[in-house]
C-alpha positions in Angstrom: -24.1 7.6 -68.0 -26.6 10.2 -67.2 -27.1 10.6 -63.1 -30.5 9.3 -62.0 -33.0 11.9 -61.3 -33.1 13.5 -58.2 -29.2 13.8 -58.0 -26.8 16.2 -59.4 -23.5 15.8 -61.2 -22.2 17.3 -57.7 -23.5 14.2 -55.7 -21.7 12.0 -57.7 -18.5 13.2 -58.3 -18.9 13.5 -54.4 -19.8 9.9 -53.7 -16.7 9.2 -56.3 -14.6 10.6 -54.5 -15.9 9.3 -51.3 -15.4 5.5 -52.7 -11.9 6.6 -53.8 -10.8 7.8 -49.9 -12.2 5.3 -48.2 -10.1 2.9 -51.3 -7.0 4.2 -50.0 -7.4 4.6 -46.4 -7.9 1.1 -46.7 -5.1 0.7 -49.2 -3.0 2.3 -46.5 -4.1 -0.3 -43.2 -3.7 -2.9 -45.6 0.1 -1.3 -46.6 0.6 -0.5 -42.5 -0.7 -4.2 -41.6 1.8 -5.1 -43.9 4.4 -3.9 -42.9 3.4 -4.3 -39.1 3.2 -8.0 -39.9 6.8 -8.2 -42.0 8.3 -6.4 -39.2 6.9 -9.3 -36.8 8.2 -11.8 -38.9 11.5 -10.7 -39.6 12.2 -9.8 -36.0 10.9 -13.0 -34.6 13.3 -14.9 -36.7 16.9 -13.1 -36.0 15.9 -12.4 -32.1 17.0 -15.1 -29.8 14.5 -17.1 -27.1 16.7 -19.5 -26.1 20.7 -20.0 -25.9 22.1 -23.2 -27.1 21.9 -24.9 -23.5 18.3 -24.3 -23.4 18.5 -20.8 -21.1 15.3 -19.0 -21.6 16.4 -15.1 -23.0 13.3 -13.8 -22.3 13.6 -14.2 -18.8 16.8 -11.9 -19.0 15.4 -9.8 -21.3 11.3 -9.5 -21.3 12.1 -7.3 -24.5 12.7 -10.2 -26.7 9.3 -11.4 -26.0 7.3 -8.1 -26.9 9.4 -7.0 -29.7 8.7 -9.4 -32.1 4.8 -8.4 -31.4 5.6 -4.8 -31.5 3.4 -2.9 -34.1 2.0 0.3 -34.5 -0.4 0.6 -32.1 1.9 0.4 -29.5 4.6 2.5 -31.1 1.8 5.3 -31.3 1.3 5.2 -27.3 4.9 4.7 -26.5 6.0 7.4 -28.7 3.6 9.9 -27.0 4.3 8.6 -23.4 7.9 8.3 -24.6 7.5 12.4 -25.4 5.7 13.5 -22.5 7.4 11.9 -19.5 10.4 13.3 -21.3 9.5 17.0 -21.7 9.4 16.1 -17.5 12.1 14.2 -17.2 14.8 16.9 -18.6 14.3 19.5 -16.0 13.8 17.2 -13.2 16.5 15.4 -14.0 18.9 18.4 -13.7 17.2 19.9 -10.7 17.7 16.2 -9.1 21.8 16.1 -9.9 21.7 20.0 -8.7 19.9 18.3 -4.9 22.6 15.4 -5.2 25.1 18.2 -5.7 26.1 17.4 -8.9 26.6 19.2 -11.8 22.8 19.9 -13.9 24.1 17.9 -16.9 24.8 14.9 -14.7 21.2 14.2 -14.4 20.9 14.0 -18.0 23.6 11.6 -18.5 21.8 9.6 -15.9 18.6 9.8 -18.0 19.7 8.1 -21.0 21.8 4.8 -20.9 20.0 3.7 -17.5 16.5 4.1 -19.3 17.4 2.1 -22.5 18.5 -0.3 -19.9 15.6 -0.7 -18.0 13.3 -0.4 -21.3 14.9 -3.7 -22.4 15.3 -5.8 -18.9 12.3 -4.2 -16.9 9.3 -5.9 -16.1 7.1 -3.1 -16.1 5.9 -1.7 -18.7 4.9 1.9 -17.5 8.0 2.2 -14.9 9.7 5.7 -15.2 13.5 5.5 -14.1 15.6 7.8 -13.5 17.0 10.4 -11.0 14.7 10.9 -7.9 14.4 12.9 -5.1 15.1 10.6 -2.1 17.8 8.6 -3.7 19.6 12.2 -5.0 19.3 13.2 -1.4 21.0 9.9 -0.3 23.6 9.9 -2.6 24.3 13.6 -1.0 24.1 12.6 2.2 27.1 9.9 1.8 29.4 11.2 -0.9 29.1 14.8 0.9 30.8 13.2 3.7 33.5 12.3 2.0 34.7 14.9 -0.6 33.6 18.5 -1.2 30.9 19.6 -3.5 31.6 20.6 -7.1 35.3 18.6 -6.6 36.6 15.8 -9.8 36.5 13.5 -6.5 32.7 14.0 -5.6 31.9 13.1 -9.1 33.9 10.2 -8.9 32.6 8.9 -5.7 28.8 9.1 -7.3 30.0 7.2 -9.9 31.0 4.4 -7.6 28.0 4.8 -5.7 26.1 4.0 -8.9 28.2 1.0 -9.4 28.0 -0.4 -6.3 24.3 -0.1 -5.8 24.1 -1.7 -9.6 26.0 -4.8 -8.4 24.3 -5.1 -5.1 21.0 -5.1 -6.9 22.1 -7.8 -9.4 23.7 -10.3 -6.9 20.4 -9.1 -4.9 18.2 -10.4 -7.7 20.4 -13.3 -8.7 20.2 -14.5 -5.1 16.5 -14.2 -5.9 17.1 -11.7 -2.0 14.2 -9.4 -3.2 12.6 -10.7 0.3 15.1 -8.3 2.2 13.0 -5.3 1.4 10.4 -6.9 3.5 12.6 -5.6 6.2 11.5 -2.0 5.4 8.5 -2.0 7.2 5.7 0.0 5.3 5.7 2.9 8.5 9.3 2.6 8.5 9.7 3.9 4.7 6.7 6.4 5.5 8.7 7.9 8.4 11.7 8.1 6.0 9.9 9.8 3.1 8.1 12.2 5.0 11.4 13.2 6.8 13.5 13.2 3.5 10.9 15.4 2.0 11.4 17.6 4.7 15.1 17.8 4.2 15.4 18.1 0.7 13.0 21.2 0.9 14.9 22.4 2.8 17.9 22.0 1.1 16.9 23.7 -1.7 15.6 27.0 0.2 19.1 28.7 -0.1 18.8 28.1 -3.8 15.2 29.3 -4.0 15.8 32.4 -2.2 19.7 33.5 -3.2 21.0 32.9 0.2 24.9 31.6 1.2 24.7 28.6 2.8 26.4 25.5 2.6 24.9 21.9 2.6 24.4 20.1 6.1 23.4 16.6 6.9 20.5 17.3 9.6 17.5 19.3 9.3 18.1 21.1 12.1 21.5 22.1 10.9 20.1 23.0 8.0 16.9 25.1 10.0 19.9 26.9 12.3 22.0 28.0 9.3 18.9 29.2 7.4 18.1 31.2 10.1 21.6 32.8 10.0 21.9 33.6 6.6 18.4 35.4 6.4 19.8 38.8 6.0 21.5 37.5 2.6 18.6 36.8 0.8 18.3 38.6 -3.0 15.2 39.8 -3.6 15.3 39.2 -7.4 16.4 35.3 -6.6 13.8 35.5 -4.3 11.0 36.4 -7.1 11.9 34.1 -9.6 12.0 31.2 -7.4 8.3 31.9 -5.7 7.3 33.0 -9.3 8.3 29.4 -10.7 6.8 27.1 -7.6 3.3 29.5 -8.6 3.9 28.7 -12.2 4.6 24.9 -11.6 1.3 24.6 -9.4 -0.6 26.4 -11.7 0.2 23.9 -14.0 -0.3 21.0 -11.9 -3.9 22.2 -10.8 -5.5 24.8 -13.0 -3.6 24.9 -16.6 -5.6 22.2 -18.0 -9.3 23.0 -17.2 -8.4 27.0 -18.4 -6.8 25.5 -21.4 -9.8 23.3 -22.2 -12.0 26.7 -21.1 -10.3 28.0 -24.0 -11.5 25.6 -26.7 -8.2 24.2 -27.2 -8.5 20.3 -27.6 -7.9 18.2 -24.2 -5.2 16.2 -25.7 -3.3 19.5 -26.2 -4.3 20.6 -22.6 -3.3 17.9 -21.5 0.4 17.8 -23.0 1.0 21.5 -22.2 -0.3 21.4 -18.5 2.4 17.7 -18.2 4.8 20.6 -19.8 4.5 23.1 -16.9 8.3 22.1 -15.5 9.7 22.2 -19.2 7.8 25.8 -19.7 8.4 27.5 -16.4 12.2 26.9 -16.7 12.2 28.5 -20.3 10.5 31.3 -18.8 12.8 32.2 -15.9 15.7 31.4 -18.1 14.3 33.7 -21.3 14.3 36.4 -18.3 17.7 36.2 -16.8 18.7 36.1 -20.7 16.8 38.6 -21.6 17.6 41.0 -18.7 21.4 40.1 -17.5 19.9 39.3 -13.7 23.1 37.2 -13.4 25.2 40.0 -14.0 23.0 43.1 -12.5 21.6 41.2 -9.5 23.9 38.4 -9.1 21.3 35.7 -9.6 22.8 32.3 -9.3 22.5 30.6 -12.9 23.9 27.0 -14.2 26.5 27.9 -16.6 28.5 26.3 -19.1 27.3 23.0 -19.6 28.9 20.0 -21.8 27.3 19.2 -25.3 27.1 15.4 -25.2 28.0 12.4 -23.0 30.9 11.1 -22.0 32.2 8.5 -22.9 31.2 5.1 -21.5 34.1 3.7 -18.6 33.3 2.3 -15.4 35.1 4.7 -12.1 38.4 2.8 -10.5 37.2 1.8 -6.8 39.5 1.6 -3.7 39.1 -0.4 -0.9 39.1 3.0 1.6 36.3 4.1 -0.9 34.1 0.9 -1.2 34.5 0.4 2.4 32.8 4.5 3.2 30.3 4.0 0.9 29.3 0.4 1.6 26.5 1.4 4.1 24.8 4.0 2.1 25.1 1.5 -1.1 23.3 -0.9 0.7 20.2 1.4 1.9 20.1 3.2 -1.5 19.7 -0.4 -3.0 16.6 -1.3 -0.5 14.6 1.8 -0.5 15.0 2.3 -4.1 13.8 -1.0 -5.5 11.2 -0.4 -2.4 10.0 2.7 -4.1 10.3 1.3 -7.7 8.4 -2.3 -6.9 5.9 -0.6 -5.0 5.0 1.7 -7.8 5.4 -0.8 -10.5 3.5 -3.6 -8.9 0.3 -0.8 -8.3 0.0 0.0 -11.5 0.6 -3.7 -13.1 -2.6 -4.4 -11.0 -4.7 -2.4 -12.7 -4.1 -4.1 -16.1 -4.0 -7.8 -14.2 0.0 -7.8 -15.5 2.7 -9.6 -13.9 6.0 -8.2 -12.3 8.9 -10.3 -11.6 10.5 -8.6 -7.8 13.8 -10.3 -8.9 14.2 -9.4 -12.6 13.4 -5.9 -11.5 16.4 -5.5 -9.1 18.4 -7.1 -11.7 16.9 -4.8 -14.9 17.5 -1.6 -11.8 21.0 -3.0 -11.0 22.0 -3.0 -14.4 20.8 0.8 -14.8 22.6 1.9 -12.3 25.9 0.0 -13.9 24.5 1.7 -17.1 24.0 4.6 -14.8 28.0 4.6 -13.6 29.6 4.2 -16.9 27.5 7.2 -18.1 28.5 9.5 -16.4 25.4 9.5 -14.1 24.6 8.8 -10.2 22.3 6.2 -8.8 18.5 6.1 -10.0 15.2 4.1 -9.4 11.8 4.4 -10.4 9.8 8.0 -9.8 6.3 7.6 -8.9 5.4 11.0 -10.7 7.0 10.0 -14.0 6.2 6.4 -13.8 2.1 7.3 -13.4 2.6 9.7 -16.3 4.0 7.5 -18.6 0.9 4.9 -17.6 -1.6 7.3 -18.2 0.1 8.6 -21.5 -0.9 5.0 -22.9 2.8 3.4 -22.7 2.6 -0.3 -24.1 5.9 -1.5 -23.7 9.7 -0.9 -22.4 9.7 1.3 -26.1 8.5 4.1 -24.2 11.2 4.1 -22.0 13.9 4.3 -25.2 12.2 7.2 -27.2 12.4 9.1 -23.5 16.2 8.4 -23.6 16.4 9.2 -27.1 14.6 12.4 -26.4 17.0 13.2 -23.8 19.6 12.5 -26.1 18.8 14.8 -28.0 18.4 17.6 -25.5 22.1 17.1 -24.5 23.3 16.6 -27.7 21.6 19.8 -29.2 20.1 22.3 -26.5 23.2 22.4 -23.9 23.9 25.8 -25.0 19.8 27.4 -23.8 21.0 25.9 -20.4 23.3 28.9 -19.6 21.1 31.0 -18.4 18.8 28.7 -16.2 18.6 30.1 -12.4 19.3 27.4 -10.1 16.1 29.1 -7.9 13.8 27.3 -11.0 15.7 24.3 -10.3 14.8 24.5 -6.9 11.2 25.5 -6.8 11.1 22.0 -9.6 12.6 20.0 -6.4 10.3 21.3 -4.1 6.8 21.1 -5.6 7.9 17.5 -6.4 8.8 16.7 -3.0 5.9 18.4 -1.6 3.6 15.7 -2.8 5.9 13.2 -0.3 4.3 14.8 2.6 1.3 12.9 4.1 -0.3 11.8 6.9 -2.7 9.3 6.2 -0.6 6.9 6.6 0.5 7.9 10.3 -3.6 8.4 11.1 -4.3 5.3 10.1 -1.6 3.1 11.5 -2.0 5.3 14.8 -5.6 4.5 14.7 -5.7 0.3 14.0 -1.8 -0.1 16.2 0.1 2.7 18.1 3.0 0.6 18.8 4.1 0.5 14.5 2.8 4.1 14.4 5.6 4.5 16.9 7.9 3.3 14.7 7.1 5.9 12.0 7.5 8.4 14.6 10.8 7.3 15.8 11.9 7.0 12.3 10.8 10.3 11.4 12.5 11.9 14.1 15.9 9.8 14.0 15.9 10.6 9.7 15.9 14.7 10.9 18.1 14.7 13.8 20.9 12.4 13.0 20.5 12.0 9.6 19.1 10.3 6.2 21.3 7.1 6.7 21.5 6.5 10.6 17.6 7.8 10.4 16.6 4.8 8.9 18.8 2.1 10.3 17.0 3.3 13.6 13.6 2.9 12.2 14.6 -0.7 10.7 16.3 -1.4 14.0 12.8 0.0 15.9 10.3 -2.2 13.6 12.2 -5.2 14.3 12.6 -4.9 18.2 8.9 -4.3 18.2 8.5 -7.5 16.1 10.6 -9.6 18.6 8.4 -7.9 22.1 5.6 -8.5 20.3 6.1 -12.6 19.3 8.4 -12.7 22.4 5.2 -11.9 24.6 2.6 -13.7 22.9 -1.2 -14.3 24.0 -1.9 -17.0 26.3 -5.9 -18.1 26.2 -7.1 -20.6 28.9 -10.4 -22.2 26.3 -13.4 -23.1 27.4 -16.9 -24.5 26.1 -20.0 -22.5 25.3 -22.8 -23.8 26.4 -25.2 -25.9 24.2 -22.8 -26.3 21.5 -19.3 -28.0 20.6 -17.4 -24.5 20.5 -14.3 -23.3 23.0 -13.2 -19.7 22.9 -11.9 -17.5 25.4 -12.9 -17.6 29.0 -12.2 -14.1 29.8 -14.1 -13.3 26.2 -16.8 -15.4 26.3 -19.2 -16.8 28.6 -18.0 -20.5 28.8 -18.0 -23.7 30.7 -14.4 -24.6 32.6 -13.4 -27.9 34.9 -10.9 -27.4 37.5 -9.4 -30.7 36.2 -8.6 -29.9 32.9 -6.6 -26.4 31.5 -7.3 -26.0 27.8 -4.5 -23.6 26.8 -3.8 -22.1 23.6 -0.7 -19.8 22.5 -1.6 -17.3 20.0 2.2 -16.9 18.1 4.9 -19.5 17.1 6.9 -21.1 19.6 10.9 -20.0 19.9 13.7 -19.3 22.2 12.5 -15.7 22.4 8.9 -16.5 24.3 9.7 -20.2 25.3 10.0 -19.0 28.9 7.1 -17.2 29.4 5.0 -20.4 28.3 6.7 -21.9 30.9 6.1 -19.4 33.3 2.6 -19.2 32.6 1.8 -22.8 32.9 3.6 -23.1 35.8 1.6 -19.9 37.7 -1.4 -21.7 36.3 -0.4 -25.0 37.7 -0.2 -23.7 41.0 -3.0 -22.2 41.4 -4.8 -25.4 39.9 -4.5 -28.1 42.9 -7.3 -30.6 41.3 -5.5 -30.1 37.5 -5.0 -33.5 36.3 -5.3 -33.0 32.2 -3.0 -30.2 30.4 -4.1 -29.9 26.8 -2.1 -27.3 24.3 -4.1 -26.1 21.5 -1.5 -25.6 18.7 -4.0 -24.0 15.9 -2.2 -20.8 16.0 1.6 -22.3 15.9 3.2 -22.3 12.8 6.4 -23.6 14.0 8.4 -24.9 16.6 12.1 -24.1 17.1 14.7 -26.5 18.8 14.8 -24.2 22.0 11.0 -24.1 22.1 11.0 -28.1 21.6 13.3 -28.3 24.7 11.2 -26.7 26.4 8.2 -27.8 26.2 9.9 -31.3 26.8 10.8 -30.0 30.4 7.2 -28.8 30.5 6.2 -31.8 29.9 8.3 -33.5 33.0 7.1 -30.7 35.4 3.7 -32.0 34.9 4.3 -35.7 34.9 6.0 -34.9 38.4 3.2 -33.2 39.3 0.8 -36.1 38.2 -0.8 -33.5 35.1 -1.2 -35.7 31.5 0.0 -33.2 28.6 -2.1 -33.6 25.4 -1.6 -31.8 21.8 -4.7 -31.0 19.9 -5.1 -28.8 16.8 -1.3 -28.6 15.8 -0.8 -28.2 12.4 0.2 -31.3 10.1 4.3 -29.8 9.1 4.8 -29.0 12.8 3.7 -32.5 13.9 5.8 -34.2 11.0 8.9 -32.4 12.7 8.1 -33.7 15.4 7.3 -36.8 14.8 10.6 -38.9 15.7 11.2 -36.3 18.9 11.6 -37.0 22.4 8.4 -35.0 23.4 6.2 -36.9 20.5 7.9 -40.3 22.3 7.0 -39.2 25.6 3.2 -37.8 25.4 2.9 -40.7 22.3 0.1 -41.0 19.7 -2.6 -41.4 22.4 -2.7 -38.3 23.8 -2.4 -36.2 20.3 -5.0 -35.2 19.0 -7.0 -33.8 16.1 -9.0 -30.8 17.5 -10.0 -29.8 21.4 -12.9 -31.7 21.0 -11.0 -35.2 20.5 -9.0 -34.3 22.9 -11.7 -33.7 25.9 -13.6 -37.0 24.3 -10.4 -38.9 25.0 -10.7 -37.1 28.5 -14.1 -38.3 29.1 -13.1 -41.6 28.7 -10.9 -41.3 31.8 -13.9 -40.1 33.6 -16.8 -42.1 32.8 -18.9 -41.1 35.8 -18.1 -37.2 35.6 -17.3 -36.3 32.3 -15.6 -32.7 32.0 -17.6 -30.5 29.6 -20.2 -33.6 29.2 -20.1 -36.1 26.4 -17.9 -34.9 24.1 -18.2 -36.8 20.8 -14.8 -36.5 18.4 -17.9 -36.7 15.7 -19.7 -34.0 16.7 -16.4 -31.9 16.9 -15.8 -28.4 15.8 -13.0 -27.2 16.0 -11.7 -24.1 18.5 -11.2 -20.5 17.5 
């Protein structure tokens, strides 16, 4: 058939055409649905929900519940967050074992089982785990204690320090103990991190500048021997370490607006600035290939390192052993699921998703076993990694896998390019990474709403640089908590009275307000236990002395949330003291579970039913009625009550 005028034999065939792309594009969806949907189907039907006793799997292992939905849209994102946080992952990981004082492949091996792990168990979807910074210089900090650096017996501790922290975790999240971290006060871990960063930097400035110093556990250790050794510095070191912390900024800040500048796509931008760690340490180890440094200038390089993993085994413990690294177990097991709910939890929020505290220390506990039988040291989440693996579009624990699998790879297939790698790129990798730890916010703006927890930051701070990582922070747990117990132990005591022209009682000293000599209204601002019992009855007591006409005592209870058995005591002495001294003692505004305590008490059989009351109001109504010619406060309906602040 002849084309209808106005259009060529061109414009046909074109449309034909046309119609026969768009035909098998869709040919292909339909094909990909299909196969997305047979997938579906064929997992959901071999993968387990629930054991023969009705345990629910998917609570174990949240994998079983996305893999059966798994499809190609989420493979796509998973496989390029899965790429990216990996192309990081591989030099961090070995500049982390290098700042745990482990051997560079070490922090591979501890980048591969522990992530497929996790990937399967974790709750989070975008959570990058792994080596890190604060938990490398922990497991330092105690293993260097107790065998030298670069000995068969270092390694071996690490590897029980993995293990233990694994089990510690699981029993933690078993126990359903994830509340313990609550314990690490939020200026407490600041004043850590902000040390530790210090620390670690400085760790790594003998590497960074060629100079022979050995590894102390103190910053100022470290800062005196540093300042020794700075007429051994190697100029050549020296250059390729500055030269890769300007590289790795540049490609933090600047690589991917020049990139773009450049016309070049901002996916690709993107990808090659995220690259900057993989790229700079190709560079510097392309250089010391290319021009022998190690041999003509003595720049210190990696070496030989070990194509593949080991193989799986779990380390023997001893009892000498578990007992030394017990403490340092047990804080490596706090601050790291700290750091990795923290950063897990923030970014669930932004996509209204759901994180289980316990099944994560029991998905990180199992890492770390995973961890300790590969060959690896204890990890946790990395805030760096975990953000890029969000923002790369990671849908599921998949992402997690092809990052191992990627990893994989690289020590199954490019050990031999890791020969010549200077241990100064390493370094400068370590230290733009922990630079981002510093901060102050955090100190300005606790110093500026409390100075007493801003105190605690600073004494935890201070304590993590002069004694030490471990001790550091046991001092800063130990300050947060003393300040807890002054604070509740001297609570507020508030003598009420009523404003004027309405039903309200606030603070006399606050407030202008109406008072009776006969009558105390007296609230306590904090729970009531054997820490701060005596000063309520210290207080009353001053207050009943220096009240000759009191006749009516009434405790406002709004702000008690609970009574222990020494506070209970006490206020049943209280309670006498008055009565001797012809004083009534009333209740008013105590909350329903602390008056169901109470209920069959000696001090509820004592001040009895009558003389407890609702609100401050009922209470001076039931006053009034004792005084009908000279009612305190006025006519004080329990109707017209409202109750006190």
């Amino acid at each position: 058939m002849w084309p209808a005028p106005g259009k060529t034999i061109i414009t046909v065939v074109c449309q034909r055409v046309d119609r026969a792309d768009r035909s098998e594009a869709q040919e292909r969806n339909v094909r990909s649905t299909d196969v997305t949907e047979l997938w579906r189907s064929a997992v959901a039907g071999v993968l387990p929900k629930r054991l023969p006793d009705g345990i629910d799997v998917t609570r174990w292992v949240p994998a079983l519940a996305w893999i059966p939905r798994y499809g190609r849209e989420e493979f796509s994102g998973d496989l390029i967050a899965g790429i990216i946080v990996a192309v990081l992952l591989v030099p961090q990981g070995m500049a982390y074992a290098m700042l745990a004082g482990l051997p560079p492949q070490v922090g591979l091996y501890a980048s591969v089982i522990p992530l497929v792990i996790y990937g399967l168990m974790g709750t989070s979807r975008a959570l990058g785990v792994g080596p890190v910074a604060i938990v490398a210089l922990m497991t330092a900090t105690s293993v260097g204690a107790l065998a030298a650096e670069g000995t068969g017996e270092y390694i071996a501790l690490a590897l029980i320090l993995a293990l233990m922290v694994g089990v510690l975790q699981i029993l933690m999240g078993v126990l359903r103990a994830g509340f313990i971290v609550n314990f690490l006060s939020h200026p407490v871990l600041s004043g850590f991190i902000n040390a530790a960063a210090l620390i670690i930097a400085a760790s790594q400035v003998g590497h960074l500048f060629g100079l022979a110093v050995g590894r102390n556990e103190t910053f100022l250790d470290q800062m005196i021997e540093l300042g020794g050794a700075i007429g051994t510095i190697n100029g050549v070191t020296t250059a390729i370490g500055v030269g890769s912390i300007l590289s790795l900024l540049y490609f933090q800040r600047l690589a991917r607006p020049h990139l773009e500048q450049l016309g070049i796509s901002g996916t690709i931008a993107n990808f090659l600035a995220r690259s900057g760690p993989l790229i700079t340490v190709a560079a510097a180890t392309f250089i010391v290939w290319l021009m022998q440094l190690d041999q003509r200038h003595n720049v210190s390089i990696v070496g030989v390192v070990p194509a593949g993993l080991p193989a799986p085994s779990f380390p023997s413990i001893q009892l000498s052993q578990f007992q030394a690294l017990a403490p340092a177990a047990i804080l490596i097991s706090l601050v790291g699921f700290m750091e990795s709910i923290s950063i897990a939890k923030s970014l669930a929020s932004r996509d209204r998703e759901r994180v289980d505290p316990n099944q994560e220390l029991i998905a990180l506990g199992t890492a770390n076993l995973g961890a300790s039988a590969g060959g690896g040291f204890p990890v946790t989440g990395s805030f760096s990694r975990s953000i890029l693996n969000y923002t790369s579009g990671a849908r599921t624990g998949m992402a997690s896998i092809i990052t191992a699998g990627i990893v994989l790879l690289s020590v199954l297939l490019l050990t031999p390019a890791f020969f010549y790698l200077p241990r100064a790129a390493l370094a400068a990798i370590v230290i733009v990474a922990v630079a981002g730890l510093v901060e102050s916010t955090t100190f300005r703006r606790v110093w500026a709403y409390r100075r007493a927890d801003a105190a605690t930051l600073i004494v935890t701070f201070l304590a993590v640089l002069v004694i030490g990582v471990e001790l550091g922070i046991v001092v800063g747990v130990l300050s947060s908590i003393g300040l807890y117990l002054w604070r509740t132990s001297h609570p507020a005591f508030v003598e009420l009275g009523l404003i004027r022209g309405t039903d309200v009682y606030r603070n006399i000293e606050r407030h202008s307000t109406m008072t009776d000599p006969r009558v105390l209204l007296f609230r306590v601002d904090e729970s009531l236990y054997f820490a701060n019992t005596q000063q309520l009855q210290d207080e009353v007591t001053s207050r009943l002395h220096a009240r000759p006409a009191l006749e009516h005592f009434v405790l406002a209870g709004t702000a008690i949330n609970d009574i222990d058995a020494s506070a209970l005591e006490t206020l049943e002495e209280l309670h006498l003291r008055l009565s001797a001294a012809g004083v009534t003692m009333h209740l008013a505004g105590f909350k329903l579970n602390v008056l169901e305590r109470m209920r069959h008490t000696l001090l509820m059989q004592m001040i009895g039913p009558d003389r407890t009351h609702l609100t401050v109001n009922d209470a001076v109504a039931a006053i009034n009625r004792e005084f009908p010619d000279d009612m305190p406060y006025g006519s004080r309906e329990p109707e017209d009550a409202e109750e006190e602040a």
